[in-house]
N, C-alpha and C positions, 0 to 999 in steps of 0.2 A: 192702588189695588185695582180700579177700575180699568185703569188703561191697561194691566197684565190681565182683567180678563177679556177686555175687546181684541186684544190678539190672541189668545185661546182662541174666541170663539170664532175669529177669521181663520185662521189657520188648522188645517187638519192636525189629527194627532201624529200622522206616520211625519209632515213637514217639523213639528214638534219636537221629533224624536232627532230627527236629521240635524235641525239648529242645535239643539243639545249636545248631539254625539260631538258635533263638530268645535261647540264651544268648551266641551270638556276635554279634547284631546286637545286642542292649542290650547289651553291651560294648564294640561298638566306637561306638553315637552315646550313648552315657551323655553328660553332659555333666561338663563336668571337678570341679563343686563336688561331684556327687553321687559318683564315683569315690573323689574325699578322702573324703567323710564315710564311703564302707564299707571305705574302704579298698583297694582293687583297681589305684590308679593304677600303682605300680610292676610289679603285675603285666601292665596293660593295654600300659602300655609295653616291658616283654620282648619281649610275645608277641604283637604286635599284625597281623604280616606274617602269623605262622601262623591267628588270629585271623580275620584279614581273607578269607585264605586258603581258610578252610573256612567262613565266611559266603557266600562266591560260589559254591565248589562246589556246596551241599549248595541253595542260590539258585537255580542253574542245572539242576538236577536238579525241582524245585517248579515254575518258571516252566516245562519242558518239561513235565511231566505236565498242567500247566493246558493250554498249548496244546495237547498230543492232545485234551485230553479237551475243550476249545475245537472241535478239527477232527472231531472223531470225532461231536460234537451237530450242528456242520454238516452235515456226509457224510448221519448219519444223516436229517436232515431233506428234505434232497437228492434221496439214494436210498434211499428207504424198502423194508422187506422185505414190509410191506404191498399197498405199490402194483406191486411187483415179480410179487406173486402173482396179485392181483387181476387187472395186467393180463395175464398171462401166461393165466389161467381165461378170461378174455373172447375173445382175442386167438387164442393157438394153442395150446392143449391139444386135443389127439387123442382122438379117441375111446374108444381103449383106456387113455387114462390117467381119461378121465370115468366106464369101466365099472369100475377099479380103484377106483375112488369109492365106485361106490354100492353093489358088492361088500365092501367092507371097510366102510366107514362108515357104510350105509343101514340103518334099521330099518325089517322092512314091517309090522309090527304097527303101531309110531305114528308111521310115514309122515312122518319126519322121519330128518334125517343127526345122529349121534351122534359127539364126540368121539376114542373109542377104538377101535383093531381090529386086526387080527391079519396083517400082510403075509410070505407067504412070502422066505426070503431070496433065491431066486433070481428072483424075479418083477424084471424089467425095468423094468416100464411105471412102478415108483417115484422112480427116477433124477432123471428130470426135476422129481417130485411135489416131490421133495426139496429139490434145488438151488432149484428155484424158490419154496420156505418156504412152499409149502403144508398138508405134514404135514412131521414130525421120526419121529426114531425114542424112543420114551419110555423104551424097558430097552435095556440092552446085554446080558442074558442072552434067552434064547431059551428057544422050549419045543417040546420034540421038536426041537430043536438044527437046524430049517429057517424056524422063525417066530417072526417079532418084533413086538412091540409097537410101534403106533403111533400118533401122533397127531394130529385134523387143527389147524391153524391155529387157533384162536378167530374171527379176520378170517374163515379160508375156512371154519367151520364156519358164521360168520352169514350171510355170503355164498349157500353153498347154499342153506339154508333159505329164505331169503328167494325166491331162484329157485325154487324150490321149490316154496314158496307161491304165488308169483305168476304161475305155470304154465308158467314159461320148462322146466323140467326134465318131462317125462311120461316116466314109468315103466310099461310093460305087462310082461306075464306073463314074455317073455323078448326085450323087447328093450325101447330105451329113445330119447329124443329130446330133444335141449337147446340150448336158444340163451342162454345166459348173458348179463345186462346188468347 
């Protein structure tokens, strides 16, 4: 008994479930010469209901994770968090979420939008940045316990740039003008 629980305790429960499925389905289509030859017939025959039993369970549990994870590659194809942003930057992003932009994200030495920046927590205008996956927040601690780390998209960070470059974005001293494509 101790040595079946030292592999318990080594072993996860999902490797667990895996050794199981796998040692219940060659047991129950073993073919019957090969049962005699190790021996296992009269065991296969006791316990074949329980057997059987926890071949389908543990079956039914693998064929649903396939299918999520089947729906979930759909979905994502579908509705991507990409295209969601993207068109959301083209589409109807406000101006004060474009200033929160180039406020946190813009570098005017080399005139390009940088990955990282610093969003206060009470500022609003993120909300949306958010939900819509254009920036995430990178830490959950803060500094000066009102600003957080943040990050913009890779998608919306090449996104800008490119607008950027291509002049769709002008930036003057204190104001700014963008038509995003």
């Amino acid at each position: 008994m101790d040595i079946l629980k030292t592999i318990v305790e080594k072993l996860k429960l999902k490797e667990l479930c895996a050794i199981l499925f796998i040692a219940t389905t060659i047991i129950t289509f073993m073919p019957e010469k090969w049962a005699q030859l190790i021996k296992i017939e009269t065991f296969r025959e006791t316990y074949q209901t329980y057997i059987s039993l926890c071949m389908i369970a543990i079956g039914s549990y693998y064929l649903l994770q396939i299918f999520q994870f089947i729906g979930q590659w759909i979905l994502g194809r579908i509705i991507n968090r990409k295209k969601i942003a993207l068109k959301y930057m083209k589409e109807d992003m406000s101006t004060d979420e474009m200033q929160l932009l180039i406020e946190v994200f813009y570098d005017e030495t080399n005139k390009c939008f940088h990955t990282t920046g610093q969003i206060d927590l009470n500022d609003g205008r993120k909300a949306a940045l958010e939900s819509k996956h254009i920036i995430y927040r990178s830490a959950q601690v803060s500094s000066f316990y009102t600003m957080f780390a943040y990050n913009l998209q890779p998608y919306a960070l090449e996104f800008l740039n490119k607008n950027l470059k291509e002049g769709n974005i002008e930036l003057r001293k204190n104001s700014f003008k963008y038509d995003l494509k």
